[in-house]
RORONU-378726 format. One record per residue: residue number from 1; chain; x, y, z of N, C-alpha, C in turn. Coordinates in Angstrom, 2 decimals, padded with zeros to 5 digits. Example, Ala and Ser with C-alpha at 12.3 -4.5 7.8 and 13.67 -1.06 7.14 Angstrom:
<nodes>
- seq / mol / n_xx / n_yy / n_zz / ca_xx / ca_yy / ca_zz / c_xx / c_yy / c_zz
- 1 / A / 013.19 / -005.69 / 007.80 / 012.30 / -004.50 / 007.80 / 013.20 / -003.30 / 007.80
- 2 / A / 012.85 / -002.25 / 007.08 / 013.67 / -001.06 / 007.14 / 012.90 / 000.03 / 007.87
</nodes>
This chain:
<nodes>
- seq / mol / n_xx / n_yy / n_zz / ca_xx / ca_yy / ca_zz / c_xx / c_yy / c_zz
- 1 / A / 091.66 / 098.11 / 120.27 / 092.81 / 098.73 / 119.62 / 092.66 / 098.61 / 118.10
- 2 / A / 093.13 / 099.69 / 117.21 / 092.44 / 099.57 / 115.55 / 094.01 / 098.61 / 115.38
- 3 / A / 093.11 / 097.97 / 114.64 / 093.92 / 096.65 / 113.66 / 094.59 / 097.81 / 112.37
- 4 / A / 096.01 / 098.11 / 112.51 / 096.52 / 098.87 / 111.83 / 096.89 / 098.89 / 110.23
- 5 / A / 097.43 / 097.10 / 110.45 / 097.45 / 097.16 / 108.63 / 096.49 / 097.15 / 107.50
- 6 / A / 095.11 / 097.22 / 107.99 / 094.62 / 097.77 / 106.68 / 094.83 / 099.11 / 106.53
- 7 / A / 094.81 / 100.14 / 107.82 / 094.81 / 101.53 / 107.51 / 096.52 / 101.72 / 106.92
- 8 / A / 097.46 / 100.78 / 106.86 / 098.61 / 101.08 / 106.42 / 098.38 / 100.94 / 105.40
- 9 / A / 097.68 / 099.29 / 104.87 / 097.35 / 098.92 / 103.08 / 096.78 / 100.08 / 102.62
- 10 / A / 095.81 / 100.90 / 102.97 / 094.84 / 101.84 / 102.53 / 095.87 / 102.90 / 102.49
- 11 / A / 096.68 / 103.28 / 102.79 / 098.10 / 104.74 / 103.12 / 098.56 / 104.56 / 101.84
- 12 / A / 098.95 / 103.53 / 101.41 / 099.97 / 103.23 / 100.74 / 099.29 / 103.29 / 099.46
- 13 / A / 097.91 / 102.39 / 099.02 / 097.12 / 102.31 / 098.14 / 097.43 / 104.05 / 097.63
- 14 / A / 096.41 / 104.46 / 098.31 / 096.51 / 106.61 / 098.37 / 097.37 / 106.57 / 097.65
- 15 / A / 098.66 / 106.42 / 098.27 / 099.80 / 107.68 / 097.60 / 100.91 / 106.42 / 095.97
- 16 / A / 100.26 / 105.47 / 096.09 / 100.89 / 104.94 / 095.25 / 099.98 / 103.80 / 093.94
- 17 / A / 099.23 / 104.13 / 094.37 / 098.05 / 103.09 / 093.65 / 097.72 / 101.87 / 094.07
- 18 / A / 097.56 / 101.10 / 092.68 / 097.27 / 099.49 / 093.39 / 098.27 / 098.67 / 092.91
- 19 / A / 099.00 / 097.94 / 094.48 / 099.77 / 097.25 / 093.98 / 099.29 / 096.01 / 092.89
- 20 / A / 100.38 / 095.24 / 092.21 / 100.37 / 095.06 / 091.16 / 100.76 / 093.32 / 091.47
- 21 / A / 101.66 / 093.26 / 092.45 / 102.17 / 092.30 / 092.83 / 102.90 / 092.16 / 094.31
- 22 / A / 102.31 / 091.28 / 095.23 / 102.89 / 091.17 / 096.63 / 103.01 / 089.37 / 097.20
- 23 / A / 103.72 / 089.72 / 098.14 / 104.94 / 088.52 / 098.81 / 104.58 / 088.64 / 100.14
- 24 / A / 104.04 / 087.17 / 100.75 / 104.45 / 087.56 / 102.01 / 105.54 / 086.54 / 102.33
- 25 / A / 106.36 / 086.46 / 103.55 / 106.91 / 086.10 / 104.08 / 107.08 / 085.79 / 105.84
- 26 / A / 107.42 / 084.58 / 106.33 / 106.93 / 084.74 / 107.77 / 108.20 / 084.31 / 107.86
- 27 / A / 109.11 / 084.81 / 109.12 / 110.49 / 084.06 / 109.63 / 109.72 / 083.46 / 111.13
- 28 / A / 110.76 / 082.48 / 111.71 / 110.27 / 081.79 / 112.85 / 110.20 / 082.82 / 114.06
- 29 / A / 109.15 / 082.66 / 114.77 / 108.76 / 083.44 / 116.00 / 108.76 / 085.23 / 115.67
- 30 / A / 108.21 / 084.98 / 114.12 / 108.00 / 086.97 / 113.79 / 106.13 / 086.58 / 113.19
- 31 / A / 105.66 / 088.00 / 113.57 / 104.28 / 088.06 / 112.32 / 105.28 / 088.01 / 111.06
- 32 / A / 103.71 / 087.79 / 110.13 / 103.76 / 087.86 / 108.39 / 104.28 / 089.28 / 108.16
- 33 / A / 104.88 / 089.01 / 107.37 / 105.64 / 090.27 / 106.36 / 105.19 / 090.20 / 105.12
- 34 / A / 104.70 / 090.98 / 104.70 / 104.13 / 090.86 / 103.10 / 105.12 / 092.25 / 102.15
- 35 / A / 105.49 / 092.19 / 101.29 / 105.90 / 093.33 / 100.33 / 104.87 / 093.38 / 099.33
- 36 / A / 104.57 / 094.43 / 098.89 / 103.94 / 094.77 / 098.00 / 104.31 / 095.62 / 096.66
- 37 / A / 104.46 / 095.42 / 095.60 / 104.88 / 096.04 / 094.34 / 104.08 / 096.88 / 093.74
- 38 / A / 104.34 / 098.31 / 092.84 / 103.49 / 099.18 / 092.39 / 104.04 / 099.66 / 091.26
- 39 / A / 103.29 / 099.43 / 090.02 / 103.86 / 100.04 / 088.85 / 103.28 / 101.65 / 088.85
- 40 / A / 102.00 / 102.04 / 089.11 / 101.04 / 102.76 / 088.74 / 101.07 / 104.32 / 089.36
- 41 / A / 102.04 / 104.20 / 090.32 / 101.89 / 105.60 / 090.39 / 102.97 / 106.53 / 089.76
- 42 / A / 103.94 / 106.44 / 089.20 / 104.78 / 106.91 / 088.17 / 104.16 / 107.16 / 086.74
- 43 / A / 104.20 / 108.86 / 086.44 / 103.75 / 109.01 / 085.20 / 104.72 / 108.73 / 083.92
- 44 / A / 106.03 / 108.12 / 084.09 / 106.75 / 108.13 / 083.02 / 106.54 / 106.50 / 082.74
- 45 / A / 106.31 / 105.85 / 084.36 / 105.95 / 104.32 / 084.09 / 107.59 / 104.13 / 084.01
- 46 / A / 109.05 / 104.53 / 084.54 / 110.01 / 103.66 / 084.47 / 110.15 / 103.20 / 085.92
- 47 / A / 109.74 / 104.11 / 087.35 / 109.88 / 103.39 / 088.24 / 109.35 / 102.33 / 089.00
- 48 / A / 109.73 / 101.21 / 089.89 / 108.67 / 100.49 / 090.03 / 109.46 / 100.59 / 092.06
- 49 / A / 108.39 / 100.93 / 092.54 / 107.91 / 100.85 / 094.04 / 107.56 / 099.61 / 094.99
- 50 / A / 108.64 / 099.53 / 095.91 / 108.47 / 098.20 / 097.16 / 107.86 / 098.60 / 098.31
- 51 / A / 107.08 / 097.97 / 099.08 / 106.47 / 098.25 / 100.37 / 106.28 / 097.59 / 101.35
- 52 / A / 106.80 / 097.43 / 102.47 / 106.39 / 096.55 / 103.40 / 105.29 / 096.41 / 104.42
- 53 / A / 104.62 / 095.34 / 104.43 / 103.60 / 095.75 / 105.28 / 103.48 / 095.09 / 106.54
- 54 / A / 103.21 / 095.17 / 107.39 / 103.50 / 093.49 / 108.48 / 104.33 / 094.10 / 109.66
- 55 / A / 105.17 / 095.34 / 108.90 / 106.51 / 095.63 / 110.18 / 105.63 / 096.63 / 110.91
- 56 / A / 104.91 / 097.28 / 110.34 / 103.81 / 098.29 / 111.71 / 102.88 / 097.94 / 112.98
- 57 / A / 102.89 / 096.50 / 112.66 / 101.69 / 096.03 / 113.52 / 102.09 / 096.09 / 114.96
- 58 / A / 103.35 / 096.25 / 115.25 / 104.02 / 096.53 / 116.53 / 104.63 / 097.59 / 116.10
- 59 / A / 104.98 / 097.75 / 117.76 / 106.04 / 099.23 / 117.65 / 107.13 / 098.81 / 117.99
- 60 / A / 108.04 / 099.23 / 117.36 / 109.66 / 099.10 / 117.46 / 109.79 / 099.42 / 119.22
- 61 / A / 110.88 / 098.35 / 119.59 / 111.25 / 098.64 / 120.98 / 112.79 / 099.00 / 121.17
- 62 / A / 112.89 / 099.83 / 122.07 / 114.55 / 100.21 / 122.11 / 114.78 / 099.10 / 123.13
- 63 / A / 115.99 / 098.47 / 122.11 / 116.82 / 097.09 / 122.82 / 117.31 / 096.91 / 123.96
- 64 / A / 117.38 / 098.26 / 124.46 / 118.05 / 098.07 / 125.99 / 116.55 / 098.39 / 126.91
- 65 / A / 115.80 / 098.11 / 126.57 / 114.47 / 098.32 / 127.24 / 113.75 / 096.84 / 127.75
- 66 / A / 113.46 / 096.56 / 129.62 / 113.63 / 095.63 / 130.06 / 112.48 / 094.43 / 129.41
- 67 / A / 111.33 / 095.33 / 129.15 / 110.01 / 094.83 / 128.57 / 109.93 / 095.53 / 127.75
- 68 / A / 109.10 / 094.75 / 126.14 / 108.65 / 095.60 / 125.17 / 107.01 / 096.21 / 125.52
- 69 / A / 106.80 / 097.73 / 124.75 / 105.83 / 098.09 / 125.08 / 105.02 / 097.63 / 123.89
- 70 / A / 103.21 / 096.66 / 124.42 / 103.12 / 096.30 / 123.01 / 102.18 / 097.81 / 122.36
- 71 / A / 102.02 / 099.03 / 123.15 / 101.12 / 099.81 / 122.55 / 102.14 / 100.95 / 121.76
- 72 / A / 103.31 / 101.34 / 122.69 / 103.58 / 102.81 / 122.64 / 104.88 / 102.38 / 122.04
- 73 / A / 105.02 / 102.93 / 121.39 / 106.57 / 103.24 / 120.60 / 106.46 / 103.48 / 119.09
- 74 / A / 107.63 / 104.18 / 118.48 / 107.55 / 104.03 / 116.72 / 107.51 / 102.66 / 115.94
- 75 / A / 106.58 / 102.78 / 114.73 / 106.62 / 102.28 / 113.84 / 106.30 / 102.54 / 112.20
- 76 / A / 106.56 / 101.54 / 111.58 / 107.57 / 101.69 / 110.46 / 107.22 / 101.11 / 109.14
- 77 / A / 107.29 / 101.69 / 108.19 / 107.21 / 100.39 / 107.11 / 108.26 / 101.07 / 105.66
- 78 / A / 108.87 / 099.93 / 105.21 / 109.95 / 100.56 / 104.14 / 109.30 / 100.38 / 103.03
- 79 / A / 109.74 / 101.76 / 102.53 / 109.86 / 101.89 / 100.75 / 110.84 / 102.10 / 099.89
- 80 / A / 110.97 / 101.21 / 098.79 / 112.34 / 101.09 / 098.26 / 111.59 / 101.59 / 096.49
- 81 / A / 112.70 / 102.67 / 095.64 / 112.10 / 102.91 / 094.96 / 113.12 / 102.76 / 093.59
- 82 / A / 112.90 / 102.04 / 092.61 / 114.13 / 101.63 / 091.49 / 113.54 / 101.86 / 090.18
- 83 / A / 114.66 / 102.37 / 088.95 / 114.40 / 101.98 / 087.85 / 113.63 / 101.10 / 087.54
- 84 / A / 112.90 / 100.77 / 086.54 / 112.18 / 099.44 / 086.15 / 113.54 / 099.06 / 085.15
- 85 / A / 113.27 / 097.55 / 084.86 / 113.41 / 097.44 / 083.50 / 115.31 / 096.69 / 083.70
- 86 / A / 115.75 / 097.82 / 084.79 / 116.99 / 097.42 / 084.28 / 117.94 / 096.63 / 085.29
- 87 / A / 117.00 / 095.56 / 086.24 / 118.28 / 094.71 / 086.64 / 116.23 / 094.02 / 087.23
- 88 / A / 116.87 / 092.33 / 088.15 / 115.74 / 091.50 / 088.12 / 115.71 / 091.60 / 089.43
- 89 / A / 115.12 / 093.11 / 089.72 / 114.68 / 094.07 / 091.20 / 113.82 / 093.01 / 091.91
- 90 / A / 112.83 / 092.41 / 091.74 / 111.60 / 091.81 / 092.11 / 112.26 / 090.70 / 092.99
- 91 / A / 114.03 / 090.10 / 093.02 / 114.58 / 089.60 / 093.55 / 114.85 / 090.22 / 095.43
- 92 / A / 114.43 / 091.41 / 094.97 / 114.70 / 092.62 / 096.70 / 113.23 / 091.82 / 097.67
- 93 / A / 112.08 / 091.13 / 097.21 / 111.24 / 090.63 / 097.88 / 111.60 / 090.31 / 098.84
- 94 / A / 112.39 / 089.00 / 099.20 / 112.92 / 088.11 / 100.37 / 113.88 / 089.13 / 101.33
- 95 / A / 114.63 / 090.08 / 101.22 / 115.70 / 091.01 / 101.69 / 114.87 / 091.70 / 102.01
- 96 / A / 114.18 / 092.43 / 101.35 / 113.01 / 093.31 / 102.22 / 112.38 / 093.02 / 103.56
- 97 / A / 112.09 / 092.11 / 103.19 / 111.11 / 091.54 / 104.20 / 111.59 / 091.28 / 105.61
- 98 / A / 113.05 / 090.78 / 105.11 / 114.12 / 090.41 / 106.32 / 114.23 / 091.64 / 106.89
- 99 / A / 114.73 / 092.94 / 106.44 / 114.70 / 094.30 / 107.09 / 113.81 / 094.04 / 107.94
- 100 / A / 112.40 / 094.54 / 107.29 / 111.23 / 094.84 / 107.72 / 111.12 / 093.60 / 109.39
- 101 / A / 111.54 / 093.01 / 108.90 / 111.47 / 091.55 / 110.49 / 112.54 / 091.89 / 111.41
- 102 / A / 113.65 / 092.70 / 111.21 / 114.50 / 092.86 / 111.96 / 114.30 / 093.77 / 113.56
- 103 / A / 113.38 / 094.62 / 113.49 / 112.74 / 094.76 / 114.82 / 112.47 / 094.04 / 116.00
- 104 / A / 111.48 / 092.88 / 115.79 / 111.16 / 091.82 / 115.69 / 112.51 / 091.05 / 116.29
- 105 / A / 113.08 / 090.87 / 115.27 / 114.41 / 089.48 / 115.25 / 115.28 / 090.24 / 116.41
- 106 / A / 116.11 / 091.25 / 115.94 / 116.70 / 091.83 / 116.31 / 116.80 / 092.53 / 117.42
- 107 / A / 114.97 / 093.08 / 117.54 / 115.28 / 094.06 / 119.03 / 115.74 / 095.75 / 118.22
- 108 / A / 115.94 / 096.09 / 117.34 / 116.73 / 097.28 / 116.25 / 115.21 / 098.03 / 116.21
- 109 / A / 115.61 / 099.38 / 116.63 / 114.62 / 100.56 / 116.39 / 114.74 / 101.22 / 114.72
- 110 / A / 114.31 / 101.35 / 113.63 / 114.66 / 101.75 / 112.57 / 114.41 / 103.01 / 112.23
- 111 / A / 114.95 / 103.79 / 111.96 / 114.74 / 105.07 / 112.18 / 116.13 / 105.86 / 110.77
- 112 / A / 115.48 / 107.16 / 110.34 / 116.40 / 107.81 / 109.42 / 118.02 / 107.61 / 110.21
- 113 / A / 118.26 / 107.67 / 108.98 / 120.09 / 107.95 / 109.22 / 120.62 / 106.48 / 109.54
- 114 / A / 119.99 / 105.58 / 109.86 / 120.31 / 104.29 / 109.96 / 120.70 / 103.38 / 108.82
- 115 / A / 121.79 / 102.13 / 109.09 / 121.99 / 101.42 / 107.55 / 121.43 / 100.30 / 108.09
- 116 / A / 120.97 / 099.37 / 107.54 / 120.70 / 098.10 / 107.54 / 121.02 / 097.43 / 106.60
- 117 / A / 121.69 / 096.05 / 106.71 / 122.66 / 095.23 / 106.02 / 122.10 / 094.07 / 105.73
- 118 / A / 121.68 / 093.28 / 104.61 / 121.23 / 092.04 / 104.51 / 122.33 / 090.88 / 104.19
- 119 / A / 123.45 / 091.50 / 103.75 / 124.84 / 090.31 / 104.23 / 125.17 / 089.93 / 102.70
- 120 / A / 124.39 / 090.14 / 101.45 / 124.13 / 089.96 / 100.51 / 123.55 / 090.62 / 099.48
- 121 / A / 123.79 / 090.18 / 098.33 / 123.07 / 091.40 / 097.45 / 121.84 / 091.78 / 097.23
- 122 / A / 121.04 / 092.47 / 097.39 / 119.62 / 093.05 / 097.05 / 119.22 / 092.41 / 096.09
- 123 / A / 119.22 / 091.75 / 095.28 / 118.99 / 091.54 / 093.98 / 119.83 / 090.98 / 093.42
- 124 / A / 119.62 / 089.58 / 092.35 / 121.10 / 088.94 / 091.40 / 122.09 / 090.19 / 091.33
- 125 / A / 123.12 / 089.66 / 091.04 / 124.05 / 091.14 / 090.65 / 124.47 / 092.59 / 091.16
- 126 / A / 123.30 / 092.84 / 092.21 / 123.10 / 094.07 / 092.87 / 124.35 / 094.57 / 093.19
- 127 / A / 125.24 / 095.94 / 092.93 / 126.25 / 096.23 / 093.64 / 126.16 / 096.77 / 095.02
- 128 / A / 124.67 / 096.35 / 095.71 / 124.67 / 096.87 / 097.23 / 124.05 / 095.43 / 097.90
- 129 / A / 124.34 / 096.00 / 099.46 / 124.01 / 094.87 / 100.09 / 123.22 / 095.61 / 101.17
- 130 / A / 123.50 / 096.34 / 101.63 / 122.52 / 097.35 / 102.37 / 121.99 / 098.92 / 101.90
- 131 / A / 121.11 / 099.48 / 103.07 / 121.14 / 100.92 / 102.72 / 120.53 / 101.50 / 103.70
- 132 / A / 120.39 / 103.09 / 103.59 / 120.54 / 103.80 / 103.83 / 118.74 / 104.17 / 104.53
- 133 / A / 118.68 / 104.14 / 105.92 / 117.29 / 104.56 / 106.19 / 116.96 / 106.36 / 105.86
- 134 / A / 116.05 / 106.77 / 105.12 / 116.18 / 108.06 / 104.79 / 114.89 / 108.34 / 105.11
- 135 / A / 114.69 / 110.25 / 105.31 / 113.69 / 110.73 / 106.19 / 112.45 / 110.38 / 105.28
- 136 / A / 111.00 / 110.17 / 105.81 / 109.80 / 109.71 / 105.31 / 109.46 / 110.91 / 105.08
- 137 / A / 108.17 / 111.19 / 104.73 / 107.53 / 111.87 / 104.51 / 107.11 / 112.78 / 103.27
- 138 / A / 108.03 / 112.41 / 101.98 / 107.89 / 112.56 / 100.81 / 107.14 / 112.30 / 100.02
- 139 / A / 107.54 / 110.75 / 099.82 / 106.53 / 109.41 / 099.07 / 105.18 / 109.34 / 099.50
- 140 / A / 105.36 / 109.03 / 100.51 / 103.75 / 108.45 / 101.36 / 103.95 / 109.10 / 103.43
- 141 / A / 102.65 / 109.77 / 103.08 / 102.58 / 110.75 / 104.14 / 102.42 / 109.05 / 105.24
- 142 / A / 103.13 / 110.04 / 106.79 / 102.59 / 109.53 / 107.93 / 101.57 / 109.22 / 108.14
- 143 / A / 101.18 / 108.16 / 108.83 / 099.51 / 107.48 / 108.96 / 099.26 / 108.15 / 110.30
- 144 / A / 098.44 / 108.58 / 110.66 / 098.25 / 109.24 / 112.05 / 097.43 / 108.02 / 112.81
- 145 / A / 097.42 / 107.15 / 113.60 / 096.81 / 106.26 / 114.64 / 096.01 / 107.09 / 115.53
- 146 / A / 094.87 / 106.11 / 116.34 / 094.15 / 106.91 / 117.57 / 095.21 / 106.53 / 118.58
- 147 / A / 095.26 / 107.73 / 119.54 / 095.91 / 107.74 / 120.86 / 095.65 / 106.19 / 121.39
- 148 / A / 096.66 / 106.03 / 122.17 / 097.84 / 106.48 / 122.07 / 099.02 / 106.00 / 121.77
- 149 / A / 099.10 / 105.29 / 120.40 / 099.41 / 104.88 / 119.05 / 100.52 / 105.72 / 118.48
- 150 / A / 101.61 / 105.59 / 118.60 / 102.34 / 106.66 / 117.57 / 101.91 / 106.34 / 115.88
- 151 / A / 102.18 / 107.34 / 115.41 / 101.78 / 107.49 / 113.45 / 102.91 / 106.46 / 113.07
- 152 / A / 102.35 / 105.98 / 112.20 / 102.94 / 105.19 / 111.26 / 103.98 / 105.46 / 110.32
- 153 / A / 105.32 / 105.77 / 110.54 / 106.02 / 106.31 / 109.47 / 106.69 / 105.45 / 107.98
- 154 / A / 106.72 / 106.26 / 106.61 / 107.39 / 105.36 / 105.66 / 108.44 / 105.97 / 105.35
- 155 / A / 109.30 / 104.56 / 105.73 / 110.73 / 105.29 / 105.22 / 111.34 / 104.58 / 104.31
- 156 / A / 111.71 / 105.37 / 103.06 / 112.67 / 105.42 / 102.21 / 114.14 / 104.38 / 102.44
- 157 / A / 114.61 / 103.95 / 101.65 / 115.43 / 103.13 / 101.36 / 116.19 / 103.33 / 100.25
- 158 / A / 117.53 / 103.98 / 100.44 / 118.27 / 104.25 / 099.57 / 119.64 / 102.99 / 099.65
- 159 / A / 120.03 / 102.72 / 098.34 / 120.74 / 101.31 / 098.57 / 122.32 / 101.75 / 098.63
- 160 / A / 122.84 / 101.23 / 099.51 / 124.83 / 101.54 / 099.15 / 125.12 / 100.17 / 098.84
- 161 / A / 126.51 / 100.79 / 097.85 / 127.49 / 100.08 / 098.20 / 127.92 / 099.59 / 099.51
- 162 / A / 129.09 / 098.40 / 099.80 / 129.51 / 098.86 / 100.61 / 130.75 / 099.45 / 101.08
- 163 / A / 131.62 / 100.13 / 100.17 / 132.16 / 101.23 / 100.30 / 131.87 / 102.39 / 100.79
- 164 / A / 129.81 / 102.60 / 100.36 / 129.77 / 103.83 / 100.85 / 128.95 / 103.67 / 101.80
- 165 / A / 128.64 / 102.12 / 102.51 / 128.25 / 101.73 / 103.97 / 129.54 / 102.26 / 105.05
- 166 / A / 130.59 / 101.50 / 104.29 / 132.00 / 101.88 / 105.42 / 132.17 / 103.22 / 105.52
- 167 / A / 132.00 / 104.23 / 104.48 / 131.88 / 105.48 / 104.60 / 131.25 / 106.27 / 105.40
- 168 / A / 129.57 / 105.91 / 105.54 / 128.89 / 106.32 / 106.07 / 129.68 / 106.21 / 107.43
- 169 / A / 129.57 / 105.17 / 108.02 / 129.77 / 104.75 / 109.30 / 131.12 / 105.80 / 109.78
- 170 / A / 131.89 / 106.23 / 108.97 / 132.76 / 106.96 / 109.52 / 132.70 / 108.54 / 109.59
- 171 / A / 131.84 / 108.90 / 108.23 / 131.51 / 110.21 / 107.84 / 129.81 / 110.57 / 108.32
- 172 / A / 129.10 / 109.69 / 108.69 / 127.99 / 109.99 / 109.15 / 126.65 / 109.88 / 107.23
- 173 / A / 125.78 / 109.66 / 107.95 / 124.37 / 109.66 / 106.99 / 123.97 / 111.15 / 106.03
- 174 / A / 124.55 / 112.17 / 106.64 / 124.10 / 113.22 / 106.34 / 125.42 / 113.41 / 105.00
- 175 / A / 126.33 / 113.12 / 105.52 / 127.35 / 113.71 / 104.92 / 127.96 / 112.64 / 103.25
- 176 / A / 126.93 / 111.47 / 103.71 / 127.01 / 110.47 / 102.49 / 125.85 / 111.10 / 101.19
- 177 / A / 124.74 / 111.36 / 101.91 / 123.89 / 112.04 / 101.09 / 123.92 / 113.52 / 100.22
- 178 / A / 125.03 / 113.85 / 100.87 / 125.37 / 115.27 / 100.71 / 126.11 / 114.72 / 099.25
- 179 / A / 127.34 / 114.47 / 099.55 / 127.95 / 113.38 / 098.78 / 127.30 / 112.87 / 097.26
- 180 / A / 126.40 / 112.00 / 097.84 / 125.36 / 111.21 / 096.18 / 124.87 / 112.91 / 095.27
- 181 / A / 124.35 / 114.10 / 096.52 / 123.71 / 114.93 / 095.71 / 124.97 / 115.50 / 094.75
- 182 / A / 126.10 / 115.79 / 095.15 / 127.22 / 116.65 / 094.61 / 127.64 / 116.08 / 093.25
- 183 / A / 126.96 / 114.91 / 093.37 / 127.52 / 113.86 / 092.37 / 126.64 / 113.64 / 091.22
- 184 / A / 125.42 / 114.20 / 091.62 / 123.74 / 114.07 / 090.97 / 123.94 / 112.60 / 090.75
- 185 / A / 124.10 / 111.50 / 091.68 / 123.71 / 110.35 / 091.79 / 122.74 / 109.93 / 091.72
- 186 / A / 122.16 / 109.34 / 090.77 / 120.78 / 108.62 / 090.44 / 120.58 / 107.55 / 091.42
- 187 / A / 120.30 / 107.67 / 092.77 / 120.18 / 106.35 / 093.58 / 118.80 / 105.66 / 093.49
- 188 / A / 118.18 / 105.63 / 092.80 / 117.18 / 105.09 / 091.66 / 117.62 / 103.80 / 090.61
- 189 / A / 118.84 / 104.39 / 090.24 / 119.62 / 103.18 / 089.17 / 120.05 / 102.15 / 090.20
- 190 / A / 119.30 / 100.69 / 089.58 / 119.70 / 099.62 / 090.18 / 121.12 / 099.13 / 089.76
- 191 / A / 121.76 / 099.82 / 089.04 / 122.91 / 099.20 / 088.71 / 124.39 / 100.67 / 088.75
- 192 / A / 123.55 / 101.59 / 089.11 / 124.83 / 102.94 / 089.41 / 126.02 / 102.21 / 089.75
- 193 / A / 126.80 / 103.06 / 089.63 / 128.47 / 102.53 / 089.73 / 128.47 / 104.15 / 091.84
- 194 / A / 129.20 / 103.44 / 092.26 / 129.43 / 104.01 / 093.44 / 129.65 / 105.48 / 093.90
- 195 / A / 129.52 / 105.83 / 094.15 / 129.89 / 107.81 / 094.13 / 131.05 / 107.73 / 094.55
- 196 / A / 132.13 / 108.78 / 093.95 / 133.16 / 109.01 / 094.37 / 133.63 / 109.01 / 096.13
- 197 / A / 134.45 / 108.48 / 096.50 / 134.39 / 108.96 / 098.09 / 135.80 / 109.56 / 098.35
- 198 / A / 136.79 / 109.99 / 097.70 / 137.81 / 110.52 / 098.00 / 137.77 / 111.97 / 098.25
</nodes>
């Protein structure tokens, strides 16, 4: 069976350069979780790029499923993408990682349109505590695996409040995003003030 995370390290390398700076992290009875940091693929040089690596090596199992499958199912790895410069982001390491383990911990399939909650702030100061799983395929293309392996997807990580966590949950994922666009919400700014929700 191909040993997946280098061909994930190598995905990510591609579409984002070389990371610059990475973390791993192990929780009890999970594999290593490593994040990885990237200044280099931004031509203005203000954003700086998170990556997880560690959460693909299995495939996500749906929780009500009696046995996990260890070959066949989706998997995953998050990318979180922020201003540089203007809040002490590099603090999202440890929270990341916890996401990224929550498969794992949890038994939780991660997939778009989903929130995930770390209970706490992203970062000193952060006005979010969770966010927003959003569709891949932008940033960093799908990794295609040999059969019969599902592709490797990266998904995006957009951060809420949680005002506009409670929102979501009532108004749905689509209709929060709709929302940030109407607003031309910079969900990039580590320190944005909340989008209107009235």
């Amino acid at each position: 069976m191909a040993d997946v995370l280098p061909l994930v390290e190598a995905r990510l390398r591609t579409a984002l350069g070389e990371p610059d700076a990475r973390a791993a992290v192990t929780f009890l009875g999970t594999d290593r979780i490593e994040v990885l940091r990237f200044t280099g693929d931004d031509p203005e040089g203000d954003l700086v790029r998170y990556a997880t690596l560690g959460m693909s090596a299995r495939p996500m199992t749906d929780p009500t499923a009696m046995l996990a499958d260890p070959v066949e199912g989706p998997r995953a790895e998050l990318v979180l993408s922020v201003r540089a410069g203007l809040a002490d982001t590099d603090k999202v390491l440890r929270p990341l990682a916890v996401l990224a383990a929550s498969p794992q911990v949890e038994g939780v399939v991660v997939a778009p349109g989903a929130s995930l909650d770390v209970g706490e702030p992203l970062w000193p100061g952060a006005p979010f505590t969770s966010v927003l799983v959003a569709e891949p395929g932008g940033l960093v293309e799908d990794l295609e695996l040999p059969d019969p392996l599902d592709p490797v997807r990266f998904l995006p990580l957009l951060p809420m409040t949680p005002n506009e966590a409670a929102w979501k949950r009532v108004h749905g994922a689509q209709a929060l995003q709709e929302r940030w666009l109407t607003h031309g919400t910079d969900l990039r700014d580590p320190a944005r003030r909340p989008v209107p929700l009235d």
